[in-house]
N, C-alpha and C positions, 0 to 999 in steps of 0.2 A: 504494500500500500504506500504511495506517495504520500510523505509526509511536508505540509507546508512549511518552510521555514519561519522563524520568529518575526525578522526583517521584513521578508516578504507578507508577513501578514500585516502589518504594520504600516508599509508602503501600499496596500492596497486598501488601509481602511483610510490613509488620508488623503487621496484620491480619486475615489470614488463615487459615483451619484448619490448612492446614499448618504456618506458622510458629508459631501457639497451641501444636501439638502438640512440635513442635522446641524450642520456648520450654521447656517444664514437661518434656521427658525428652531433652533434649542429655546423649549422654557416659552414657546408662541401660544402657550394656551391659556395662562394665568391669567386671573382676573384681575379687573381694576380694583383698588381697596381708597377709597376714599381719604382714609385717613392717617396715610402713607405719605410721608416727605417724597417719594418716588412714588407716584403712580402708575400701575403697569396696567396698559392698555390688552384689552380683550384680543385685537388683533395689531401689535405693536408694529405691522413693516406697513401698516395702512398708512396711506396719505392724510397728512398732518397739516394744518393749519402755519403758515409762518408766523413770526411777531411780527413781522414787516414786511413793506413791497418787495417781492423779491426780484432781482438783477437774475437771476440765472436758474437752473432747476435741476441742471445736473453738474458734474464739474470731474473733469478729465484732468488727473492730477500727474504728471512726465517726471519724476525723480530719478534724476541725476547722478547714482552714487560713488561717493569718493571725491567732492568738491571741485568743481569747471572752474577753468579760472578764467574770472569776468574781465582780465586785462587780454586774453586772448581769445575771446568770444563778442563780447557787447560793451567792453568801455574801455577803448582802446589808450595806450600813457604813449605819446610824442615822446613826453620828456627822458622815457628811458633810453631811449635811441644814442643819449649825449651821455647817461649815466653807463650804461652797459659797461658793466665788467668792472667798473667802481668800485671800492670797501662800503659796504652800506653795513652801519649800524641799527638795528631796529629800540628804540626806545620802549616800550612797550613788554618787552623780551616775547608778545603774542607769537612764539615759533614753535612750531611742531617739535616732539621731545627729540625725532631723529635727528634733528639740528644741532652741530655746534663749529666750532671754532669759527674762521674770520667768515665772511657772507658777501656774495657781491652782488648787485644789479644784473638782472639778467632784462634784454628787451625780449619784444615779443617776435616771435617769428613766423609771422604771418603777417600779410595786410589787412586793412581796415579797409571799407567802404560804405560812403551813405546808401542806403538803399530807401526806394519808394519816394514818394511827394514828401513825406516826413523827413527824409532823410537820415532814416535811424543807423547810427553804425553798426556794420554788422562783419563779422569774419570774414576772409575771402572762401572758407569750406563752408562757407553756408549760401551758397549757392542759388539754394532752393526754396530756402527759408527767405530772402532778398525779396522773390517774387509776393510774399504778403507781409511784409514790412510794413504796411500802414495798419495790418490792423492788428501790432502788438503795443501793449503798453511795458515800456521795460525802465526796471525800477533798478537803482542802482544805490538806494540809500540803507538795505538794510544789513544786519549787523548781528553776528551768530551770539552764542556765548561758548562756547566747548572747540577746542582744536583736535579733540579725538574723534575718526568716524561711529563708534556707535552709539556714543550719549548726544553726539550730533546731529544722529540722523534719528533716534530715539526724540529729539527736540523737534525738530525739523516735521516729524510724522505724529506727533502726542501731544509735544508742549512741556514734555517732563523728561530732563536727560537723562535722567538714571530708568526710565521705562514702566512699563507696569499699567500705564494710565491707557487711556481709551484713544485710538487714532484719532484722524480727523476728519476722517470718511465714517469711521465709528458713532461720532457726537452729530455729523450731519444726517446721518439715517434715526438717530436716537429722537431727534427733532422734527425730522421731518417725514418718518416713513419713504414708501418708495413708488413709484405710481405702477408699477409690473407686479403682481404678488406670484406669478408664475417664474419668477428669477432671485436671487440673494439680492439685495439692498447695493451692497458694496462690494467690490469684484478687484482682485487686486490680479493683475498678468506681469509676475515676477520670470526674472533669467532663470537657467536652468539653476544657477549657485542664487541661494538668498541672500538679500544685502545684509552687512554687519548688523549685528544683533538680531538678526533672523526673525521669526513671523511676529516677535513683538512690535512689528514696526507696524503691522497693520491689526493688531490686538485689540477688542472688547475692552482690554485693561477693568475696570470694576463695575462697567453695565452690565445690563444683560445678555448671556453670550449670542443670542441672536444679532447684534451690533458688531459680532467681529468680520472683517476682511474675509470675502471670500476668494482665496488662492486658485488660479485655474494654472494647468500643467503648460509648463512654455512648448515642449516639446510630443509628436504625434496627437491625440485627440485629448483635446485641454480637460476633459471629465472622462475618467474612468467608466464602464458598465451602464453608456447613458444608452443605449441599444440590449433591448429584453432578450432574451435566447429566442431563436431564428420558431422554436415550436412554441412559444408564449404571446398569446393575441395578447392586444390591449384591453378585450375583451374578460379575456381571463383573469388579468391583472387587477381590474376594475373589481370584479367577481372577490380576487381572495382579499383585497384592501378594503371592501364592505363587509367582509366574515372576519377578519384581523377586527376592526374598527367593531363591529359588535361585540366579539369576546373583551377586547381591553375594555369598552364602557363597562361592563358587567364590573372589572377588577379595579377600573379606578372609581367604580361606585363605593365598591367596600375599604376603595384607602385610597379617598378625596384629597390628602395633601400629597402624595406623588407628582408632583409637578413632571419629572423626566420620563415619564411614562406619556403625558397628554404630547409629549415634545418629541416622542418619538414617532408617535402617532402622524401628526401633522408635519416632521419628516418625510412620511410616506410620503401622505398628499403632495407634498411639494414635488418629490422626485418623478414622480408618475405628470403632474404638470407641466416637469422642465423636460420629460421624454417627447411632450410632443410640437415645446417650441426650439427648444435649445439646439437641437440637430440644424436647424435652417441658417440659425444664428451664427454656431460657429463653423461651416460649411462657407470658405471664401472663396472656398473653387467656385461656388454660383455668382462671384461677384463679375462683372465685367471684365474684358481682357483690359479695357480701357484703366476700367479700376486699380486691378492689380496692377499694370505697372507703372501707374503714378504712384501706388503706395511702395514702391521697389520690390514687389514680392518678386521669387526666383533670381535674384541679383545676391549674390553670396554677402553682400557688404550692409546691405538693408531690408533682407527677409524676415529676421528672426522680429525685430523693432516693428519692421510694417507691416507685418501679419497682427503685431500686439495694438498698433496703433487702429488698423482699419476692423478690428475685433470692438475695439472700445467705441466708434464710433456707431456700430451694428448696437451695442448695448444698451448706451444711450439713447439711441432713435427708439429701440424698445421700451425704456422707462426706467431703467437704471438708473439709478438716484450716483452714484461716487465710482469711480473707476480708476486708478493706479497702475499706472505702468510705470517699472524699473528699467532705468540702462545702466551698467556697472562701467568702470575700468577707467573715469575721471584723474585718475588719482594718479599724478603725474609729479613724480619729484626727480623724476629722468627722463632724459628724452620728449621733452615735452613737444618738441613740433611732429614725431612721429605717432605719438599715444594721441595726444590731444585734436591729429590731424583726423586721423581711424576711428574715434568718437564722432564727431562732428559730420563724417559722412555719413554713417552708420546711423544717424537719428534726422540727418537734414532731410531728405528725403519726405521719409514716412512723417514725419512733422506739417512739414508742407502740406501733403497730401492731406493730412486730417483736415488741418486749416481749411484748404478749400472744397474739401470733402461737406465739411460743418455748414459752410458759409453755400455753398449751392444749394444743399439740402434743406435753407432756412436754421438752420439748426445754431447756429455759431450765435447769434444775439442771445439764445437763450440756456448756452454751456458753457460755464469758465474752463478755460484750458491754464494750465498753471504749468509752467518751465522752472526748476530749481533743484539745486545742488543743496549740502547739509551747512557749507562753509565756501568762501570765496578762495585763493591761494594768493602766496605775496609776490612781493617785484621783485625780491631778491632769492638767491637758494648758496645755500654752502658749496657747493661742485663738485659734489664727492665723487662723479663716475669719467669729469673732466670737462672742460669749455663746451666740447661740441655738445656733450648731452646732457645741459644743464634744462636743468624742471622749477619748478615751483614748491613750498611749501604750504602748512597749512597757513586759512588768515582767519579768523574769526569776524576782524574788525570792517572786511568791508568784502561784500558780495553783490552778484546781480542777478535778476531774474526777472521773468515776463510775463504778463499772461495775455489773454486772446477774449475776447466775447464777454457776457457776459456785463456789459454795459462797465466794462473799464475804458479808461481815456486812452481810447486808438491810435496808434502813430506816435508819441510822446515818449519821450524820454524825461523820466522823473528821478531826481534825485542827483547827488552826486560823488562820488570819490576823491580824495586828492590828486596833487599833478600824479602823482608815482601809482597810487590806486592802493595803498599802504591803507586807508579807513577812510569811511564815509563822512563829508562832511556836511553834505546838504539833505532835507528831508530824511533825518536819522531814526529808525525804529528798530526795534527789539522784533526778535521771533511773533512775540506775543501778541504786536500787535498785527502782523501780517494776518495769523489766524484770525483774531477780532474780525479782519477786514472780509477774510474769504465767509466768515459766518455771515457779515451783513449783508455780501451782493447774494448768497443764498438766500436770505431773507428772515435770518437768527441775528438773533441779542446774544449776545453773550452772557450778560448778563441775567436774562432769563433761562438759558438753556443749563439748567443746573441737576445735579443729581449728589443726593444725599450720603454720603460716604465715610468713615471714618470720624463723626461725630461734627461733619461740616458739608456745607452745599459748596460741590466742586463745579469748576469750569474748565473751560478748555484751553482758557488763557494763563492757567492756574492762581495769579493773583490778578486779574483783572488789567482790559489793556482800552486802546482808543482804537479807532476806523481810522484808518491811513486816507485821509479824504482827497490826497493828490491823486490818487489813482482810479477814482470813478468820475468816467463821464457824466 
């Protein structure tokens, strides 16, 4: 008899349609209790009411990880061009722990170019990205706290560096439910490797687990078992899910507080619903020839990225409330025109294509797209592997980032850096309040979106932040 391995069992329960569906509606059947600091709705992924008008309805979040550096992407420094190869001392000592002795200036090695009516700088590997230039907003004022990537991208993705707490596709679905109830709420489309600090990054952290990230598989068919065995109608399935669904009432009559029992239940439900949209959804081969290779698919350098990008687009249009997608290999303290070049194509492309994907579909006014890294990197690097293949380190104090739709101010450059790109010195914000900002064009308060925890009502900002008002239209 073949025996399953431990591994293999293991790798097949977290993968699979059933646990997909158990993932996105654990704990979906509890009742509302009145007089509960957390009131938990009857059907919690139901569409919710916002505090306020909302800017946008879904929001396609592009994480970056291992920190882009904004002097070689979107805020290009002249003035290193005269410093290059200079002793630069950093005052701040803000430098990555691999850092030490003397440090020089390093320029950038690429060109800069206006792009669009706006004239937004933009790399010369972004090529593609150039052609919808007018309609990003990219911000250049804000300002990490952590030079290490996993409390920074644990920041970056929760609001809390040390992790634990709830994403930010977590607190958006917890708010606002999801308009699909035949899909997870939030849908996270990671590389094959997990970024630093692994699925915490898209974690529940201390809501209800139905608010955690649903992870789909990067590679072959993104859900495990979403196809019945070739001898099981949907008919029959139908059949043993109303005889399952009668025995468990009978048992959660006689032990009412079983909560993971009603949650397994409505697991089913789910996965038998996602069997009969999900196959069309993730099926891109039905997309246009056209489609495909604007999104770069079968292009070895922009497949893996544009199949994730024109996926999230497909989910959204269906009613997917938050969607994440991960690109690795930012992380450049060598070689920086060679890593940093293979990044940039590798996502320019499928980027584009979403953009104008969003925007012919109608769709783009009413989806925040969100571009960002955990941390910026600095103007100078120690040179440890030599001139030619000098990199960057980390920066905490000054980073860039953009977003798209969503009724942000299009075309604009907000904010700024100094001459070197060393820390931000105009329109300067915290993490904190970036969040604040993305909660209000969804159409959340922060300050009302609270959940009782630990003997205090939390938020997502963790102590409370402002709306960054430069960046809405």
């Amino acid at each position: 008899m073949h025996r399953l391995q431990r591994r293999d069992f293991l790798y097949g329960m977290s993968a699979s349609l059933g646990t997909v569906a158990l993932n996105a509606l654990l704990q979906a059947e509890e009742k509302s209790t009145q007089n509960s600091p957390n009131p938990v709705f009857e059907k919690p992924l139901a569409p919710r009411d916002p505090h306020l008008k909302p800017r946008a309805k879904a929001c396609i979040f592009l994480f970056m990880e291992g920190g882009p550096s904004h002097i070689d992407t979107f805020d290009p420094k002249p003035a290193l061009e005269k410093l290059h190869l200079k002793e630069f001392v950093r005052e701040d000592k803000q430098v990555s722990a691999m850092a030490s002795g003397k440090r020089y200036y390093i320029k950038s090695p690429f060109k800069h170019r206006q792009a669009g009516e706006s004239g937004i700088s933009l790399c010369e590997h972004f090529s593609h990205l150039s052609e919808v230039a007018d309609d990003l907003c990219v911000y250049h004022g804000l300002q990490a706290e952590s030079i290490n990537h996993p409390t920074a991208c644990y920041h970056m993705n929760t609001g809390n560096r040390f992790g634990g707490d709830p994403a930010v596709g977590s607190w958006m679905t917890y708010g606002l439910g999801t308009e699909n109830q035949n899909l997870p709420a939030f849908i996270v489309l990671p590389e094959v490797a997990y970024p630093q600090g692994g699925s915490a990054n898209w974690s529940n952290g201390f809501l209800p687990a139905y608010f955690q990230g649903t992870a789909l598989r990067s590679k072959g068919s993104p859900i495990l078992d979403l196809n019945p065995p070739a001898h099981v109608t949907r008919e029959t399935q139908r059949k043993n899910l109303d005889l399952l669904a009668k025995l468990n009432q009978a048992d959660m009559q006689r032990h009412p507080h079983e909560d993971l029992l009603a949650a397994r239940m409505e697991s089913y439900e789910l996965a038998f619903r996602m069997q009969a949209q999900v196959p069309d959804i993730i099926n891109l081969d039905k997309e246009t020839q056209q489609t495909q290779e604007m999104y770069g698919l079968g292009q070895p350098e922009t497949d893996s990225f544009g199949r994730r990008c024109l996926l999230a687009r497909k989910l959204v249009e269906e009613g997917v409330r938050f969607v994440q997608i991960y690109a690795a290999g930012w992380d450049s303290h060598d070689y920086l025109d060679r890593s940093h070049k293979a990044r940039m194509q590798a996502v320019d492309k499928p980027i584009a294509a979403l953009l104008k994907d969003l925007k012919g579909r109608g769709l783009l006014d009413e989806t925040l797209v969100v571009w960002t890294g955990e941390f910026g990197r600095s103007p100078d690097n120690g040179i440890r592997s030599g001139r030619q293949a000098a990199g960057r380190d980390h920066n905490a104090k000054g980073m860039s980032l953009w977003m798209a739709g969503g009724g942000v101010k299009a075309g604009h450059r907000i904010g700024a850096t100094d001459e070197i790109g060393d820390h931000a010195v105009e329109v300067v914000n915290p993490i904190r309040n970036l969040h604040v900002t993305l909660e209000h064009i969804m159409g959340l308060d922060d300050n009302q979106l609270t959940y009782f925890h630990e003997g205090r009502f939390k938020v997502l900002s963790q102590t409370g932040g402002a709306v960054i008002k430069e960046l809405l239209g």
